[in-house]
LUMLUMBA-130729 format. One record per residue: x, y, z of N, C-alpha, C in turn. Coordinates in steps of 0.1 Angstrom, whole numbers, plus 5000, padded with zeros to 4 digits. Last residue first. Example, Ala and Ser with C-alpha at 12.3 -4.5 7.8 and 13.67 -1.06 7.14 Angstrom:
residues 2
512849785071513749895071512950005079513249435078512349555078513249675078
This chain:
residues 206
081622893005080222942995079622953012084723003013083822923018082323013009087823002996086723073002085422983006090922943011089722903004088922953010093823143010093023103020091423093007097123002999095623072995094623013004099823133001099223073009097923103005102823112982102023222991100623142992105823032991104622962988103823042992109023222989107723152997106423122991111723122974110423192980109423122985114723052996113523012986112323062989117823192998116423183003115623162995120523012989120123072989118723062995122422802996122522873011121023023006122622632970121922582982121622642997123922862961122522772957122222732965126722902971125323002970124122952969128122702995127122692979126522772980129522643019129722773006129022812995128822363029128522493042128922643028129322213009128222213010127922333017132322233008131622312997130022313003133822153031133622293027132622303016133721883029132821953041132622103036135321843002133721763006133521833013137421933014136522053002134622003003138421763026138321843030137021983021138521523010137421523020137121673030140721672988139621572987138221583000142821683005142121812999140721762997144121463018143421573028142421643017145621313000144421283006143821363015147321532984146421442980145621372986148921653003147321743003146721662992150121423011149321503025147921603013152021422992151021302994150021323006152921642994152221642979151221512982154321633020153121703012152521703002156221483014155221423019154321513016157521552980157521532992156421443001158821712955157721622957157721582972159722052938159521982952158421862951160421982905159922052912160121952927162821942888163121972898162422062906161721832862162321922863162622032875160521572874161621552862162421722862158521672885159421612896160521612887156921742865157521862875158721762882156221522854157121622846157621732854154921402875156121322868157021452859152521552879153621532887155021492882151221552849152321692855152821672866150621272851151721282840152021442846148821252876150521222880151121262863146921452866148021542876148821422877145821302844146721462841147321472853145321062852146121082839146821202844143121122875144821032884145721102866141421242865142121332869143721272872140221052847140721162838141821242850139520882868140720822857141120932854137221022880139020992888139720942881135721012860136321112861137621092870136020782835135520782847136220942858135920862801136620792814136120842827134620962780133720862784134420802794136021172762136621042757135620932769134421392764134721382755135021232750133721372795132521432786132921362766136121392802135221272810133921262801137721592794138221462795136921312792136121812808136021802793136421652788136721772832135121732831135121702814139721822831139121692833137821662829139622082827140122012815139721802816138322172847137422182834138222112823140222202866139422122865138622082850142222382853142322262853141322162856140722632850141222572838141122422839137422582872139122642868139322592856133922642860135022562867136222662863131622922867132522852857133422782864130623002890130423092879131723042869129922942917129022882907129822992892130622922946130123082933129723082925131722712950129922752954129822882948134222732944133322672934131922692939134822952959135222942943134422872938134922822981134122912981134222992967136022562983134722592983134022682980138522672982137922542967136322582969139022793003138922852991138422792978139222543018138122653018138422753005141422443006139522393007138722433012143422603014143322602999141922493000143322653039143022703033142722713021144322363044143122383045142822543042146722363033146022263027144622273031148122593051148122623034147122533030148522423075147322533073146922563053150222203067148222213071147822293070152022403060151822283047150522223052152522493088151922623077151622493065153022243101152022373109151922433093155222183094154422103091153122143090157522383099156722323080155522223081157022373125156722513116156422463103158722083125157422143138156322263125161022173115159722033113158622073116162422473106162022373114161122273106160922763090162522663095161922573105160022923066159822883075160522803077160723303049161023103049160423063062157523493049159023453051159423323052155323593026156023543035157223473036155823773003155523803017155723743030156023642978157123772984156923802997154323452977155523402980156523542982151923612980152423532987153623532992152223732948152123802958152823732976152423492939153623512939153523592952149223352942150623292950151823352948148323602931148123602948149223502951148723472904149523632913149223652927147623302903148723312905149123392908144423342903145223212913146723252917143523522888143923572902145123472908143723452858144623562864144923562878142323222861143523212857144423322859140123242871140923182883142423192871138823442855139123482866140623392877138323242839139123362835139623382847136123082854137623032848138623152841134323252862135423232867136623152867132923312830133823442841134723402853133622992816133123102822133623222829134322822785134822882801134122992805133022542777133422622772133822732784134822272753134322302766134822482768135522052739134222182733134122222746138021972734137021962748135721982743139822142719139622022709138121902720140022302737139222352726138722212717141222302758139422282766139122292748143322412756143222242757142322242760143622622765143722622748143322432748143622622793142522672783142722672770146022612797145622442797144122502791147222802791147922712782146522562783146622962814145823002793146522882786147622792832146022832832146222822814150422832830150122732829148222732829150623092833150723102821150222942816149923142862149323182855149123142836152022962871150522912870150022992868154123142869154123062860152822982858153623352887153523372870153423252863154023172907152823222904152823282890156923112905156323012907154423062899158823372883158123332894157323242895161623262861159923312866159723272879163323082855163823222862162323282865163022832842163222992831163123132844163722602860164422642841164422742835161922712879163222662883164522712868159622692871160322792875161522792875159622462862159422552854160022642855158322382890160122312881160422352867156522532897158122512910159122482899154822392878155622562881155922562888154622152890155022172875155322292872153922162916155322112915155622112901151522282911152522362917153722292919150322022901150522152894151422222899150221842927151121842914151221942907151122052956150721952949150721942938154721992971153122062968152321982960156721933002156321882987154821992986157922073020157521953019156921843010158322363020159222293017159122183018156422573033156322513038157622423035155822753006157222753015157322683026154222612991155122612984156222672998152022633011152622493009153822513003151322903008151722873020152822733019151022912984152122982984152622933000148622792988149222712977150722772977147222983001147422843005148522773001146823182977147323232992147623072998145123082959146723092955147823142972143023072976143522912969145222992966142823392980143123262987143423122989141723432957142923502968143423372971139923262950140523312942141523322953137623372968138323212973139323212961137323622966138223582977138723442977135923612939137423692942138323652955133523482948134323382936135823502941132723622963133223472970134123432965132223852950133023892961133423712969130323692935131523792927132823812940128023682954129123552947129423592938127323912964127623822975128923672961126224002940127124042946127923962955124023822935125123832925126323892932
């Protein structure tokens, strides 16, 4: 239990630590964080406050779902963001091609290892994911339908309010995907846990 409290908190950190990385990288992000880039933008908030507020918003949307949230769907709604503001106050602009390219990879593989080690913690999906399983559960669409609906309609609405779209947004669309594939299997508490042992009965001879 311990061991996946302290995974579910880091890969927490972390996903929002990535995601702050991409956000200054300047190449585009991925769609949610281009719907609080362009939020941001309209009400003066910080990018990370604002996927904080975008979390409790899309958990009111798990209701009509029946779907129901766990300790680390709470969790990813407070940490995700404040680690990406935290972030975004710390590190510094990055300049060049070369440099935005370098931190918008790194940011996209940190943010699947953090996927992995969030979700091998096992202890409830994110908001947003959960709003798709709920999607797939409730109305019977194929889960990549439920996901392509929601993230291009909040692509389309971030790009409409002047979030960054770029080549990154189309980099960590096909990178995150096969990237998380390798991470999660090597992060799963369950499957890295130790199975007891068969205790061995020696037959008695008449």
């Amino acid at each position: 239990m311990i061991r996946r409290v302290v995974q579910l908190l880091v890969g927490l950190v972390l996903y929002g630590v990535g995601c702050a990385m991409t956000v200054e990288a300047g190449l585009g992000v991925d769609p949610w964080t281009v719907l609080a880039e362009g939020l941001s933008i309209h009400t003066g908030i910080g990018i990370g406050w604002i996927a904080n507020i975008l979390g409790f918003f899309v958990l009111f949307l798990w209701i009509p779902l029946r779907q129901k949230p766990g300790v680390g769907t709470v969790a990813n709604i407070l940490v995700v963001g404040t680690s990406m503001q935290v972030g975004l106050w710390i590190f510094p602009p990055v300049v060049g091609t070369l440099p935005q390219f370098a931190v918008l990879l790194g940011g996209i593989l940190v943010v699947a290892i953090a996927s992995g080690l969030y979700i091998g913690a096992h202890f409830g999906p994110g908001p947003r994911d959960g709003l798709m399983t709920g999607m797939h559960r409730r109305l019977g669409w194929p889960i990549w339908t439920c996901r392509a609906v929601v993230e291009l309609s909040v692509l389309a609405i971030g790009w409409l309010l002047g979030g960054t779209v770029g080549i990154g947004t189309v980099l960590f669309a096909f990178l995150i995907g096969p990237l998380v594939h390798v991470a999660l299997p090597v992060l799963d508490t369950r499957r890295s846990a130790p199975k007891p042992e068969t205790a061995k009965v020696t037959p008695v001879r008449g």
